[in-house]
BABAPA-932994 format. One record per residue: x, y, z of N, C-alpha, C in turn. Coordinates in steps of 0.2 Angstrom, whole numbers, plus 5000, padded with zeros to 4 digits. Layout:
N
XYZXYZXYZ;...
END
This chain:
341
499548674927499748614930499248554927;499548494926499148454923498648414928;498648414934498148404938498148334940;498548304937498648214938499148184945;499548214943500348174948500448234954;501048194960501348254962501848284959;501848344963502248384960502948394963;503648394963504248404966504448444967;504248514971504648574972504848604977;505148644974505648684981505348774979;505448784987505148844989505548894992;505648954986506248984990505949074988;506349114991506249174996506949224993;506849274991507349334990507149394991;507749444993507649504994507949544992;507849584986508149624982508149684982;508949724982508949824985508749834979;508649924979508449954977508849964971;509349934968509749934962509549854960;509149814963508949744961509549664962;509849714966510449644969510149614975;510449544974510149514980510349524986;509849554993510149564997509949515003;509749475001509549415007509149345003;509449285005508849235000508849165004;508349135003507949085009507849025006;508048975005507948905004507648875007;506948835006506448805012506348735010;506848705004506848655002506248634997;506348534997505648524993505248484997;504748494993504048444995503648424990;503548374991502948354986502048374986;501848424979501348464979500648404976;500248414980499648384979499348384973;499048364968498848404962498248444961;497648444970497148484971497248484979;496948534981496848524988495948524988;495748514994494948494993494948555001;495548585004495448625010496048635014;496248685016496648695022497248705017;497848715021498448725020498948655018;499548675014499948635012500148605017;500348545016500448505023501148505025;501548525021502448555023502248605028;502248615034502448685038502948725036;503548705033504048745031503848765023;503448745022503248795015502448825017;501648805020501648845021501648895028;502048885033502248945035502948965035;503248985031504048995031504249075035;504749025038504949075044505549125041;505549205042505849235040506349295044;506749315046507149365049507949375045;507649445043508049505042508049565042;508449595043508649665045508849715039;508449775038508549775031509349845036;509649855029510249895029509949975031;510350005034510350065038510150105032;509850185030509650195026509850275026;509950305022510150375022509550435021;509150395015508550425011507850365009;507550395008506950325005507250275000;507150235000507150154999506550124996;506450054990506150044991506549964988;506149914992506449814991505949784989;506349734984505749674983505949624987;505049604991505149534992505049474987;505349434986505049394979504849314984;504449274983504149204986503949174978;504349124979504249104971504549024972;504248964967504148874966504848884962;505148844964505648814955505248734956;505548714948505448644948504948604948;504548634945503648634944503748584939;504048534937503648474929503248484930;503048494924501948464922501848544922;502048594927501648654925501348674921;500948694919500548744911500548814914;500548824919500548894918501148924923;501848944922502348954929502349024929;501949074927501849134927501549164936;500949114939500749124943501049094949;501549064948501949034953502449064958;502249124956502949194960502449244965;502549284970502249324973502849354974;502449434973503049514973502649534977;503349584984502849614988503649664986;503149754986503649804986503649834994;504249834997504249845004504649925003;504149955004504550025004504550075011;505250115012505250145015505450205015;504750255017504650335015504650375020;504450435020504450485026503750485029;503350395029502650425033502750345037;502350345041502150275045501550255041;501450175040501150145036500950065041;500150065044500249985045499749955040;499250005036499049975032499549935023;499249915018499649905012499449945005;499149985006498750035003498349994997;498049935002497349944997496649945002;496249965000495549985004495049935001;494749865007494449805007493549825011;493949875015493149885017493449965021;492749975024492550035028492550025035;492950075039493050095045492750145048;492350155053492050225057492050215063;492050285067491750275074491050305074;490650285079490150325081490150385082;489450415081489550475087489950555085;489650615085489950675084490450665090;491050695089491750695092492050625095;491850585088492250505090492850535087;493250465090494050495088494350415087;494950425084495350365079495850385079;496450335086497150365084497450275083;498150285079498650245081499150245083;499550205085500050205091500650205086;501150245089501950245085502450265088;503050245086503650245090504150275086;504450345088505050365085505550365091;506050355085506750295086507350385087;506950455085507350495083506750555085;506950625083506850695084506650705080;506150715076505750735070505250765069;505150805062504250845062503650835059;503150815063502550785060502350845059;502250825051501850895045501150895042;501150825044500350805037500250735040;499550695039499350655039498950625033;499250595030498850565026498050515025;497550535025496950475025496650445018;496550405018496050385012495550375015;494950415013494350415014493950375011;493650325011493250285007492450325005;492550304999491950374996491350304996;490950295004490350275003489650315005;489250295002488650345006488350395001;488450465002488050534999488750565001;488850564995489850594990489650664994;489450674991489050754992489150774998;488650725002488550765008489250765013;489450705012490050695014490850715015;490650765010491050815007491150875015;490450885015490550915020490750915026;490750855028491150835033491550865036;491650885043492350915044492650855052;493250865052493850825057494350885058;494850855063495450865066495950835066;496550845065496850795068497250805073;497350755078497550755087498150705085;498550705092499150675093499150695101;499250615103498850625111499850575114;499850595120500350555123500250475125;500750445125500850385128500650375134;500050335138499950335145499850265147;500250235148500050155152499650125148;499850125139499550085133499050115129;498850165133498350195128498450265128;497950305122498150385123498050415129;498250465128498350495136498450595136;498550625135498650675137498650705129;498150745127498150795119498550835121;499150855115499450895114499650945108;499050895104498950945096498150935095;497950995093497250985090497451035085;497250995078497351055073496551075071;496751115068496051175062495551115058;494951125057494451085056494751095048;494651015045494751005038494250965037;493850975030493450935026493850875023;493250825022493250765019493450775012;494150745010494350755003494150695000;493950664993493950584989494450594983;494950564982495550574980495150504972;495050534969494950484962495450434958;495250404957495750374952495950294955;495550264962495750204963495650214972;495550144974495650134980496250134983;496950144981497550164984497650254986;497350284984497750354984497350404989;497750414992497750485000497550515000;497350565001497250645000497750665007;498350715006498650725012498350795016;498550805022498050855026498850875030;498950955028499550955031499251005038;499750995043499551035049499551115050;499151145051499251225053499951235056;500251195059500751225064500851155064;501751115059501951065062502351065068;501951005071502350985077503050945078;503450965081504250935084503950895087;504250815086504250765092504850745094;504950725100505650705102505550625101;506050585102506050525101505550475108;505050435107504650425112503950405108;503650385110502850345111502250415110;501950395102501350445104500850395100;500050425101499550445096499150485092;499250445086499050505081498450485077;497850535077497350505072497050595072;496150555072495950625071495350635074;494950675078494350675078493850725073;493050685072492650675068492250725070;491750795068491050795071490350785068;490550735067489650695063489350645067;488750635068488550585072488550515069;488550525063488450445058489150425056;489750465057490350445057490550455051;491350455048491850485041492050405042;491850365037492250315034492650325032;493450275034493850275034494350215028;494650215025494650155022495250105028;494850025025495049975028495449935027;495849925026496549865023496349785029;496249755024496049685028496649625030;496949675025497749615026498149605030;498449675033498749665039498249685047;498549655052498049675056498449665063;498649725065499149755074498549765080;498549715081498149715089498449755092;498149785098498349845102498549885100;498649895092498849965089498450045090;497850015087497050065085496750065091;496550135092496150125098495550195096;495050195099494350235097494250255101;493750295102493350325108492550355104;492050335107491550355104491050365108;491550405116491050435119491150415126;491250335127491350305134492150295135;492850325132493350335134493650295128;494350265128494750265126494650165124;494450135119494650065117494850045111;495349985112495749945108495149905104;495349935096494949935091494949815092;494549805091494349715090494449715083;494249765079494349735070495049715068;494749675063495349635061495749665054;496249705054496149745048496649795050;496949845047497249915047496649985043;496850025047496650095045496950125042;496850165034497350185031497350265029;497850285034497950335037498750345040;499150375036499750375038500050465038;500350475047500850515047501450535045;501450595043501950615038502650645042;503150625041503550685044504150715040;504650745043505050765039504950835035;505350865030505250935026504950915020;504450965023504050965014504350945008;504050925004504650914997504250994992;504750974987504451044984503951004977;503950954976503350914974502850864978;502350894979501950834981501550774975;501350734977501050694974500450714974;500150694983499350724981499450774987;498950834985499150884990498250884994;498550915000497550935000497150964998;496450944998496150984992496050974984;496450934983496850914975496350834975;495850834972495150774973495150754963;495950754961495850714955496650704952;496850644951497450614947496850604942;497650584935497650544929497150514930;496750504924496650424923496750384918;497450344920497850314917497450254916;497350224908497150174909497650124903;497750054906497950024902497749934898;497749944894497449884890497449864885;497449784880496949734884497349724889;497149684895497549654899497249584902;497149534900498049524899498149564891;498449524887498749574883499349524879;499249544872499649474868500249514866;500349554859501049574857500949664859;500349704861500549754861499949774868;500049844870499749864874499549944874;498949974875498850044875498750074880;499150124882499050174885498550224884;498050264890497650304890497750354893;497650424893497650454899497350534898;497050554904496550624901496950674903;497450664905498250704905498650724902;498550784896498750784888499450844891;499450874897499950924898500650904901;500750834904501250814904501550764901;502250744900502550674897502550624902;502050574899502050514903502850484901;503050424906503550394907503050324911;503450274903503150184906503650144906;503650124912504150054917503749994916;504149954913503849874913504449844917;504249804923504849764924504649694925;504949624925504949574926504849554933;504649474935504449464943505349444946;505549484942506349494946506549554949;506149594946506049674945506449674942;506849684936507249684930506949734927;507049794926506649834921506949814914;506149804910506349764903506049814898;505849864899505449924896505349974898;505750034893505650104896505450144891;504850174891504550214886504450284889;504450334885504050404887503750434880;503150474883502650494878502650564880;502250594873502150654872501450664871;501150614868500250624867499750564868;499350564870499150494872498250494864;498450424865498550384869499150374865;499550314869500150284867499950204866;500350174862500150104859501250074862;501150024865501649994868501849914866;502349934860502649844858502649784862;502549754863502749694868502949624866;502849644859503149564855503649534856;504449584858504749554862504949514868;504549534872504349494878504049444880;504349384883503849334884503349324889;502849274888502449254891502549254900;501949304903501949304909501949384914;502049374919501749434924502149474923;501949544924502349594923502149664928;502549684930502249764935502549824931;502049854929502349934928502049994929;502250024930502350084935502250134928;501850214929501650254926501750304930;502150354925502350414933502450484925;502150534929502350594927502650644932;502750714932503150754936502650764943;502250744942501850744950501350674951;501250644948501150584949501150484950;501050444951501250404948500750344951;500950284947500250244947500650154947;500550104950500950054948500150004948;500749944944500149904942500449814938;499649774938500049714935499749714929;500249664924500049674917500549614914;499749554914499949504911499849494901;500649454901500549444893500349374892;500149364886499849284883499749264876;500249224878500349204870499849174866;
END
């Protein structure tokens, strides 16, 4: 943007299925943009806080939607690349209130502190696994040794209440390859839940406590709740703990399984990145598969290898953001990848 005049735009909102059609779109109109701000929010309330409701369609199987937030109408822009925000709203067979990235570290005190949170089935289902990212801080090492549980306590006038599962003591796993990725902990004996209110977390026995990773982005008051010895309290952090329940029949491939403390390491670059792009990876036994797609989610490139590294044309393409996604028969990896001319 040239930094001199106002700017004329309008701000608008799409929801796009899983085949890339639009299934819902928001017109918030226009306004006139500042050409700096010195603090605070835009002075439109309907652009900065635009109001939203919708009900996504009934589902048979997992799903995954883009939400797109994005300017038209930018004159004077120099760079309209930055002007769009993609958010992939997926729905799979676990509860999720974090965004799966890890901003900071979460603990309780105290040998046999405990961390559950609260959820609501709509339906009869079988909790198999729970997912945790473990934030690998401290002594790797020691921490390794670490052992937890996982518990699922009932519904009692807001807070947990009556244990009804204690599973088998499991070790701290660190899942390599990034601050997005799980290590999944399935249960000795999955539980049947009928439809109804429960908690689900884990308890810890170390006095110094198992960091937990923290997602700073979204953050559900009265969800989290601890105990670290004086009873049962509603976590104050501002944040999500990222640790998701799994339910439903096993699949006959997992991603990451328990125990399994290594992915790829897929690396890809330069980035940004002018006419071509390299792929890395220390994964010579399987055929990589690379997904580019546009901030429409338009897939505009689909390539698969047999040896790496692989080197990735892009002179076709023009200037701007891009997400692509990296996947083999048991993996996968997404990501951004801007070009420049």
């Amino acid at each position: 943007y040239n930094g001199i005049n106002l700017v004329n735009t309008t701000y608008q909102m799409q929801i796009l299925g899983p085949n890339n059609a639009t299934l819902h779109s928001m017109n918030y109109g226009a306004s006139n943009l500042q050409p700096f701000w010195t603090g605070g929010w835009q002075s439109n309330t309907v652009h900065s806080y635009p109001s939203l409701s919708y009900t996504f369609p009934a589902l048979s199987d997992s799903a995954t939607f883009t939400l797109k937030h994005f300017m038209n109408s930018l004159a004077g822009d120099l760079r309209t690349s930055n002007d769009t925000l993609i958010m992939f709203q997926e729905f799979k067979n676990y509860f999720a209130y974090d965004d799966g990235t890890c901003e900071n570290g979460y603990y309780v005190m105290g040998t046999g502190g405990k961390a559950v949170y609260y959820y609501h089935l709509n339906k009869k289902d079988t909790l198999r696994a729970v997912r945790i990212h473990f934030d690998p801080a401290g002594n790797i090492s020691l921490n390794q040794s670490y052992t937890f549980r996982i518990q699922v306590y009932t519904y009692q006038n807001g807070i947990p209440g009556t244990r009804i599962y204690n599973d088998s003591l499991k070790n701290v796993q660190y899942v390599k390859g990034g601050h997005d990725l799980f290590a999944e902990y399935e249960l000795a004996s999955p539980l049947i839940l009928n439809p109804g209110d429960y908690f689900i977390g884990y308890q810890q026995f170390v006095a110094a406590g198992i960091t937990v990773g923290f997602d700073r982005n979204y953050w559900f008051p009265g969800k989290l709740f601890y105990d670290s010895g004086n009873g049962w309290t509603a976590s104050s952090m501002k944040g999500s703990l990222m640790m998701r329940p799994v339910f439903g029949k096993k699949p006959a491939v997992q991603t990451i399984k328990e125990y399994e403390n290594s992915t790829p390491k897929w690396k890809i670059f330069p980035n940004p990145a002018h006419h071509y792009c390299i792929i890395s990876s220390d994964d010579a036994a399987h055929v990589l598969h690379f997904t580019l797609r546009d901030a429409l989610g338009n897939t505009v490139l689909e390539k698969s290898f047999n040896a790496m590294p692989a080197r990735v044309d892009l002179s076709e393409l023009s200037s701007g953001i891009y997400f692509y996604e990296c996947s083999n028969d048991q993996h996968s990896l997404r990501g951004k990848l801007l070009i420049e001319r």
